[in-house]
C-alpha positions as CSV (number, residue, x, y, z in Angstrom):
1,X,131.4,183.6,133.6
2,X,133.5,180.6,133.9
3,X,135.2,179.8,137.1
4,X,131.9,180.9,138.9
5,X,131.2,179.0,142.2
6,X,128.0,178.6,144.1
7,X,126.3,181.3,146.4
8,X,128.6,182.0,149.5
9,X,126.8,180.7,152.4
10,X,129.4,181.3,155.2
11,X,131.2,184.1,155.8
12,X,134.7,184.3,154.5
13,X,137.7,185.9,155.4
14,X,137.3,186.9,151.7
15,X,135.6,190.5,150.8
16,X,133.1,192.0,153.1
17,X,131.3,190.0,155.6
18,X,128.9,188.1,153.2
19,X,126.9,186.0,156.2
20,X,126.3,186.5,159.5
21,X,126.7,182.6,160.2
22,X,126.8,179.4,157.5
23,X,123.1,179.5,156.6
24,X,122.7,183.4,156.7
25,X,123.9,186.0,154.7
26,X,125.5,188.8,155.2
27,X,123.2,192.1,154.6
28,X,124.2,193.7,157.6
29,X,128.0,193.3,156.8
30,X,127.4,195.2,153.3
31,X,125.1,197.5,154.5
32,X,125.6,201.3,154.3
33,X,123.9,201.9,157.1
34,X,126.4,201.9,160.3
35,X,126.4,204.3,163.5
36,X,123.8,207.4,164.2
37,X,126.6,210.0,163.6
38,X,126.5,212.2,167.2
39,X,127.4,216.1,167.8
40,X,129.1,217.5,165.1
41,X,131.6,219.2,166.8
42,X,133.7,222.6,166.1
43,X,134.5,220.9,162.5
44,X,130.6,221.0,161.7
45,X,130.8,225.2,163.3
46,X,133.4,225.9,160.6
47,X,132.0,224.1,157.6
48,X,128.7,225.9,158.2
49,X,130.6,229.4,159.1
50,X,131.6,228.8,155.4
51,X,135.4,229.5,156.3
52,X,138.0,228.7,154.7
53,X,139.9,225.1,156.5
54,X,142.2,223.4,154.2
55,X,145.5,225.2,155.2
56,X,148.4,223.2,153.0
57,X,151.9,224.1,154.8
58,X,154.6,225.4,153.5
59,X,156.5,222.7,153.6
60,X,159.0,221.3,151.1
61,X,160.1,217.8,150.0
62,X,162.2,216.5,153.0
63,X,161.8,219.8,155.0
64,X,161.0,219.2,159.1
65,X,161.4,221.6,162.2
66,X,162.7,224.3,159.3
67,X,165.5,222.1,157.8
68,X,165.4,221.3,154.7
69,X,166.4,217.9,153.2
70,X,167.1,218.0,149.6
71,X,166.6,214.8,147.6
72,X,165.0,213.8,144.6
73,X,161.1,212.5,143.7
74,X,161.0,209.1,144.2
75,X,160.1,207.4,141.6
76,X,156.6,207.5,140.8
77,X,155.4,209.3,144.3
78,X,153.9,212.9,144.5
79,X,154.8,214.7,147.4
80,X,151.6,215.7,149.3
81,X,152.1,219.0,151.2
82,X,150.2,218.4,154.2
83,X,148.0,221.0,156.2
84,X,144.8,221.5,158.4
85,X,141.6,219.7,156.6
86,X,138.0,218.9,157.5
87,X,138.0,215.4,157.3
88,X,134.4,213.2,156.7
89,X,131.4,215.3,156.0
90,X,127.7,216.9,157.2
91,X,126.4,216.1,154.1
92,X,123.1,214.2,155.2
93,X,123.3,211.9,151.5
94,X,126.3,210.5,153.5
95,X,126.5,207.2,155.0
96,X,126.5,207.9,158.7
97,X,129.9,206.4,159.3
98,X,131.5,209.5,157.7
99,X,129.9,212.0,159.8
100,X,130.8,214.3,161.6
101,X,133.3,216.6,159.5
102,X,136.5,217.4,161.7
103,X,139.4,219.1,161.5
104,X,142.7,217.1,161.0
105,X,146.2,218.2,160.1
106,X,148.9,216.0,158.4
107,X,152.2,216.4,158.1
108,X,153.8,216.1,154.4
109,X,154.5,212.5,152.9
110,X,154.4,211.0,149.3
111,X,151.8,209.1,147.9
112,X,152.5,206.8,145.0
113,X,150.8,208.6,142.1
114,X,148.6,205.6,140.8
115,X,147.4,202.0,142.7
116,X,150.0,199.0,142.6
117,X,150.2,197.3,139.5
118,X,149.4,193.8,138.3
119,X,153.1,194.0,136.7
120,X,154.6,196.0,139.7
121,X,152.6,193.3,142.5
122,X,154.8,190.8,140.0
123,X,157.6,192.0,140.2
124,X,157.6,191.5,144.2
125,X,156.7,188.0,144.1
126,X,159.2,187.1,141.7
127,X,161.9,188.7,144.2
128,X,160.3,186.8,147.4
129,X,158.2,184.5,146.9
130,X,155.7,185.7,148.6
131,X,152.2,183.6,148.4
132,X,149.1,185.3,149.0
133,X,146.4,185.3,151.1
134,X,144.0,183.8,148.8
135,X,146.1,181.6,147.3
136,X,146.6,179.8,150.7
137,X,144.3,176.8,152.3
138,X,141.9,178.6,154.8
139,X,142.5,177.9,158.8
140,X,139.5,176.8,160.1
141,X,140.6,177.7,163.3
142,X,142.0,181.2,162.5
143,X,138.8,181.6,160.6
144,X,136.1,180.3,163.1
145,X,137.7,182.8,165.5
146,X,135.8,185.7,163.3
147,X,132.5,184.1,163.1
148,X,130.0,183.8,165.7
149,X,129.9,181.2,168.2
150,X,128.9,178.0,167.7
151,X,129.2,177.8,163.8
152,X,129.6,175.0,162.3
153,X,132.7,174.1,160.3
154,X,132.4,173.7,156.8
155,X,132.9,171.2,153.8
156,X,137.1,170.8,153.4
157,X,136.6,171.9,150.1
158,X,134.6,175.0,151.2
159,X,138.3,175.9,152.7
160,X,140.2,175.1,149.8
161,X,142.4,178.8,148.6
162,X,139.8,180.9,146.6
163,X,138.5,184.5,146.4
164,X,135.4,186.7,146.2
165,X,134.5,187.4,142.8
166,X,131.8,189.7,141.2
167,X,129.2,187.8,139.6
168,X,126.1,189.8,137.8
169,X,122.3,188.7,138.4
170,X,119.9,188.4,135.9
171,X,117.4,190.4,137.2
172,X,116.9,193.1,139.9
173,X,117.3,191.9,143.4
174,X,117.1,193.5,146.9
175,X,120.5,195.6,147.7
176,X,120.5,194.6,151.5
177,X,121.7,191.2,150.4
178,X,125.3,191.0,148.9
179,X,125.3,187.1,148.9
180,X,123.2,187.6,145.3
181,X,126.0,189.1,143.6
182,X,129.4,187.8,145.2
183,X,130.5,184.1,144.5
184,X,133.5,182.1,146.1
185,X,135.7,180.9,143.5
186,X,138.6,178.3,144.5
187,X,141.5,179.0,142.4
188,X,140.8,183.2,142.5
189,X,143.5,185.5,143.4
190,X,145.8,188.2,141.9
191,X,146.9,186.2,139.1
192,X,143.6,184.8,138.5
193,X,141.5,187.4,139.4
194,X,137.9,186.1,138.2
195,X,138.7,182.4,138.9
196,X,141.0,179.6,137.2
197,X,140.8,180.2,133.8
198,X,141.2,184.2,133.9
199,X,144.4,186.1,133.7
200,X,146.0,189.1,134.0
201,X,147.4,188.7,130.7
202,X,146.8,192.1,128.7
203,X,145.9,193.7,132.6
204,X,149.2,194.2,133.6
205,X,149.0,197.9,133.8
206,X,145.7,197.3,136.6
207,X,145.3,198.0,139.6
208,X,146.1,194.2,140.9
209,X,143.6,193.2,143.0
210,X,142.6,189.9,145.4
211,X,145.0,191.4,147.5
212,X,144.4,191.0,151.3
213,X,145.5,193.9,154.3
214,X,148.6,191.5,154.5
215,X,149.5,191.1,151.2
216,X,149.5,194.9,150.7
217,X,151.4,195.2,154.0
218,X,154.1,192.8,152.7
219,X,154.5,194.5,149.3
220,X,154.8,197.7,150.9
221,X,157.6,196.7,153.3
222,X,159.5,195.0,150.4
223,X,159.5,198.9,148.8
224,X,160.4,200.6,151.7
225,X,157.5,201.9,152.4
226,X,154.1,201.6,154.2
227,X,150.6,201.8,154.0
228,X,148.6,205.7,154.2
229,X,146.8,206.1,157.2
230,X,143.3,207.1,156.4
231,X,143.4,210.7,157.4
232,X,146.8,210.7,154.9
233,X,144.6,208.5,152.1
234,X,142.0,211.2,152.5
235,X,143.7,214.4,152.4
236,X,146.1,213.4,149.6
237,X,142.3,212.2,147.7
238,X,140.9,215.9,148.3
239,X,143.9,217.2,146.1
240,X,143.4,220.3,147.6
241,X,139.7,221.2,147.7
242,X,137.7,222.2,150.2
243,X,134.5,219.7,151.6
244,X,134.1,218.9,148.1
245,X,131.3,216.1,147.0
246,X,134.2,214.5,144.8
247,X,137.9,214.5,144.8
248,X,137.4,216.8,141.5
249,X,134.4,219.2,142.7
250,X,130.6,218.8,143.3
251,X,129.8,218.4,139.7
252,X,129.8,214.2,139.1
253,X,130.0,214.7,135.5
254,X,131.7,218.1,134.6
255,X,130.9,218.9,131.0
256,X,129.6,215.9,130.4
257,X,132.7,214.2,131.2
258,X,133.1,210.7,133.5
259,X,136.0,211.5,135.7
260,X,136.0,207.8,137.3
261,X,135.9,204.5,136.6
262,X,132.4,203.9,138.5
263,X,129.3,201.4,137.3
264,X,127.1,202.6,134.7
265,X,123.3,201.0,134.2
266,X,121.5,198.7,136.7
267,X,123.6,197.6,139.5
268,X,124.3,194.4,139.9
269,X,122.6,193.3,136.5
270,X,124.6,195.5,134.1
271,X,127.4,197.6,133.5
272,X,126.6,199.9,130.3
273,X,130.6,200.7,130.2
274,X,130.1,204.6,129.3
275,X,132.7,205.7,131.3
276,X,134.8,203.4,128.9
277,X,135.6,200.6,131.0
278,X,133.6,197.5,132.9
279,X,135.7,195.9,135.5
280,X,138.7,197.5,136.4
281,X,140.8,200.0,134.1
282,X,144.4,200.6,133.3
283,X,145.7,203.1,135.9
284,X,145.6,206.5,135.3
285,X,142.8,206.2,132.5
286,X,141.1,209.3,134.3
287,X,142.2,212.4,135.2
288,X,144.3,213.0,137.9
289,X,143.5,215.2,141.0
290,X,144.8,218.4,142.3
291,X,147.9,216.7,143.7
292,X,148.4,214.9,140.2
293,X,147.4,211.4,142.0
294,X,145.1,208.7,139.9
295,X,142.3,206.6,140.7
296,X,141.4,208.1,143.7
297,X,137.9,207.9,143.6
298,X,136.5,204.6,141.8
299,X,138.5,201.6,140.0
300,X,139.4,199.8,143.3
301,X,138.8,200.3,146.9
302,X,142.4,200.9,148.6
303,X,143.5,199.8,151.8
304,X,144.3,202.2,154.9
305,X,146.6,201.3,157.9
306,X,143.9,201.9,160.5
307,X,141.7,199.8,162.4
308,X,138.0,200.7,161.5
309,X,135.7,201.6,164.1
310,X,132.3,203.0,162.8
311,X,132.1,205.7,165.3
312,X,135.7,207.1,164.9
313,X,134.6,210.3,163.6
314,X,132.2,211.2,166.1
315,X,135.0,210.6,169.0
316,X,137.7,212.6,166.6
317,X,135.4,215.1,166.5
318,X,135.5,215.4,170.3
319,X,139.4,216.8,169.3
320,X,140.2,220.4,168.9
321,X,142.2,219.6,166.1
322,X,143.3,215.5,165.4
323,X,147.0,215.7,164.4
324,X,148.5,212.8,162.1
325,X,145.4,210.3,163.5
326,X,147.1,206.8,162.8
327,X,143.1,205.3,163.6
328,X,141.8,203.5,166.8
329,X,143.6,201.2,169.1
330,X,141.2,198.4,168.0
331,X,138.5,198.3,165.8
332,X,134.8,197.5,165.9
333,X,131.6,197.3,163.4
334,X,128.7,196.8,165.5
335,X,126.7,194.7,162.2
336,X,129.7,192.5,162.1
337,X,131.2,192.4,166.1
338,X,133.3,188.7,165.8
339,X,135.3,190.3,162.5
340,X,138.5,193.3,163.6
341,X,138.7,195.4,160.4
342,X,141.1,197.8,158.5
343,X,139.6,201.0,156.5
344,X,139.3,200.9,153.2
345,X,138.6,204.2,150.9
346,X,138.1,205.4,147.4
347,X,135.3,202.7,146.1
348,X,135.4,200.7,143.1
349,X,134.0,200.2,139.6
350,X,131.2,198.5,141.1
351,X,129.8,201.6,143.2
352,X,126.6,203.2,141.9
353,X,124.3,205.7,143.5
354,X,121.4,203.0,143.7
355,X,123.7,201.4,146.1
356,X,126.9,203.0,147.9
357,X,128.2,205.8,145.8
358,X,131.4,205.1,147.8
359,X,133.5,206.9,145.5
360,X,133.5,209.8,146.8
361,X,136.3,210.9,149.4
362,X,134.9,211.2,152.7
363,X,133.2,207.4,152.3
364,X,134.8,204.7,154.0
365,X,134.3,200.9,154.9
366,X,135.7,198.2,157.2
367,X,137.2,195.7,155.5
368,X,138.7,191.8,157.3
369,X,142.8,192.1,156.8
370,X,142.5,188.5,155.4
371,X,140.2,189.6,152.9
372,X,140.2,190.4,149.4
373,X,138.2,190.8,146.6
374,X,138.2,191.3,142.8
375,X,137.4,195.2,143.5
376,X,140.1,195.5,146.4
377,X,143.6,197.2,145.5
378,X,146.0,199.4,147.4
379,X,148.7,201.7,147.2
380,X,151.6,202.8,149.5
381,X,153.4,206.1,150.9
382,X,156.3,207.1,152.9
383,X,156.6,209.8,155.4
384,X,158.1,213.4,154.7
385,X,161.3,212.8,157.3
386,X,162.3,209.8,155.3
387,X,165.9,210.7,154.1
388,X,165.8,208.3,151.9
389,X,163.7,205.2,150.8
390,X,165.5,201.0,151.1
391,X,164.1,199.2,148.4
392,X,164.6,195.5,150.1
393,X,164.6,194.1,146.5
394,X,165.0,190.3,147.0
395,X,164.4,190.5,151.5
396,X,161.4,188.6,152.7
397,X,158.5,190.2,154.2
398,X,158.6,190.4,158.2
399,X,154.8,189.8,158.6
């Protein structure tokens, strides 16, 4: 792969933490392994009791308090219906930052049927300007901030603008370590997403990706709209079903049939492409969920408007019922302390049972706002009482 830089060996406001300081690497960043989950609360008495818990309301498009608003669709959102769900899981092949289940109700809001573009993340920077996070010059100072004390600063060039990008081993390595697979590139980002001399050219209906918390904030408030929360992201992903292993059922491959862009073969050394695609895919190549949404599990990880805290199931749990969560005041990772995160759900084309298996909808990671990565997208929703949505064509982002 051209474009490819050396092995990270600091940790970068850039994809997950990949090193604990200049010299180390980042295992405990990437790994799976978070937070013994605690008591499993009323949600774990219901799952088990067997009874029924996702309760969609009967609300409309626009209806709140019993009035009804009448308006049209937006354009390419899908209203979701909102209701009582368990949220997370008790499955013990779980990581244990999703456990316990508990219940969680949500009020209606639409949710953009398929991730942002690369042609639709164009078309916002054409109208502001707007730069990137990963096509800026990295603050040492903002940076060192996340990292633990006494770090050394590195190399200027080490903090020239750049991104994460996938890069395949040769061989088999240990999984603890995700230095082996991820490089920094100077001159990734959104437009470039595997270095320099890639493009987006023939991409442009992908999800676009080397986007950063902040970039996906920005575009967001340019459409008039926002980021999901991640009990929204999730209840919107479940389409409907009940504690299901997958947004579409239990069944990974029903009939036969791939229902995700996910990594096929031996991860990191090689994607086999059966599902049809290596790297990312053209949105809505797979079939939609139960609300008619897209790329919900797999493709690219999305990004959530709540802090992540590792334990923030077990203390919603501690809830009779958690109504419209919007996430912890602050958040906190106890492998990665110096870093604040945001959630990010869904997984991406890189997720493989040997290794996270993320794709399914209760799995969730912390992600550093300033980070992005070649697997990283988002998309956005508004709320339910919105009368209407402002599309700020041409305003600048308030960041």
């Amino acid at each position: 792969m051209k474009g490819r830089g050396s092995r990270m060996n600091f940790r970068r406001i850039k994809g997950w933490s990949l090193a604990r300081s200049v010299s180390a690497t980042v295992s405990k960043g990437a790994r799976l392994a978070l937070l013994l989950c605690g008591l499993l609360g009323i949600a774990s008495v219901l799952l088990v009791a067997g009874g029924r818990v996702t309760t969609p309301t009967d609300s409309k498009p626009g209806e709140r308090s019993g009035d009804r608003v009448n308006r049209k669709a937006p354009p390419g959102m899908v209203w979701i219906p909102g209701g009582t769900f368990l949220m997370g899981t008790n499955e013990k092949e779980s990581f244990p930052n999703e456990r316990p289940a508990h219940l969680v109700r949500v009020q209606g809001f639409w949710m953009e049927e398929h991730d942002v573009t690369n042609a639709e993340f164009s078309k916002f920077v054409e109208a502001t300007g707007y730069v990137t996070t990963a096509e800026r010059k990295i603050d040492w100072d903002d940076l060192k901030k996340e990292l633990p004390p006494g770090t050394p600063k590195p190399d200027d060039n080490a903090l020239a603008p750049g991104a994460l990008v996938f890069t395949p081993t040769s061989g088999p390595v240990p999984l603890n370590d995700v230095s082996a697979w991820w490089r920094w590139v100077a001159g990734a980002n959104w437009r470039h997403p595997e270095g320099p001399e890639s493009s987006t050219r023939g991409r442009e209906n992908h999800p676009v990706v080397q986007v950063s918390w902040y970039d996906a904030l920005a575009y967001a408030q340019w459409a008039g709209k926002r980021l999901p929360a991640e009990a929204e992201w999730e209840f919107a992903a479940r389409g409907g079903l009940e504690s299901k292993r997958y947004v579409w059922g239990d069944e990974f491959k029903p009939d036969g049939k791939y229902m995700a862009n996910t990594w096929q073969g031996l991860f990191p050394v090689r994607d086999t492409g059966e599902d049809g695609f290596i790297g990312t895919s053209p949105v809505g190549s797979f079939p939609a969920n139960g609300y008619g949404l897209y790329d919900m599990a797999g493709n690219v990880w999305q990004w959530c408007s709540d802090w992540y805290r590792a334990d923030s199931n077990i203390e919603a749990a501690s809830k009779n019922v958690c109504r419209d969560p919007r996430g912890p005041a602050a958040s906190y990772d106890p492998d990665d302390p110096y870093a604040p995160k945001r959630v990010v759900k869904g997984g991406s084309f890189l997720c493989n049972p040997s290794y996270c298996e993320s794709y399914r909808p209760s799995a969730r990671r912390g992600a550093e706002p300033k980070t992005g990565s070649c697997h990283m997208g988002f998309r956005c929703v508004t709320s339910g009482d919105d009368t209407q949505l402002i599309h700020a064509s041409g305003s600048k982002p308030s960041l």
